[in-house]
N, C-alpha and C positions, 0 to 999 in steps of 0.2 A: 479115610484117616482124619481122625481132628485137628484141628487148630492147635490146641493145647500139646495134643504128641508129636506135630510139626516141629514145633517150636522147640519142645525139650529132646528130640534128638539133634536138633542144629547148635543148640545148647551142647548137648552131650559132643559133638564131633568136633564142635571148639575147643571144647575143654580137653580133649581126648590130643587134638592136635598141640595144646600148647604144653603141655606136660613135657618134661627134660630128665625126669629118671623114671624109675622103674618104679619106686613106692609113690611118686606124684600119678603115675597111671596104674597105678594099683588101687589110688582115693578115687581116682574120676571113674576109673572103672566101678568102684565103690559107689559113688555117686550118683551113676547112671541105674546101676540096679534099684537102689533107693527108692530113685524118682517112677521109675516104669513100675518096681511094687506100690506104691501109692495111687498111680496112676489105674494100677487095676482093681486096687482098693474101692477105690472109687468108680468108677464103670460098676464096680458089680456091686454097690452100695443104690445105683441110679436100674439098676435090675430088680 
């Protein structure tokens, strides 16, 4: 696993834990998908 996907799930598990309603982890959850679609964006752009 990369460096980069490291980081952005530790990212993601921060943000995931600090959220206190249900629409604040409804954005991070939002946010996580974002980042992981980009994330394969790009892997299969480097394909």
């Amino acid at each position: 696993m990369s460096t980069t996907k490291i980081i952005a799930l530790i990212f993601a598990a921060v943000g995931l834990a600090a959220c206190e309603t249900v629409q604040g982890a409804g954005q991070d959850i939002s946010n996580v998908g974002n980042a992981i679609s980009e994330q394969s964006r790009e892997v299969e752009a480097e394909l």
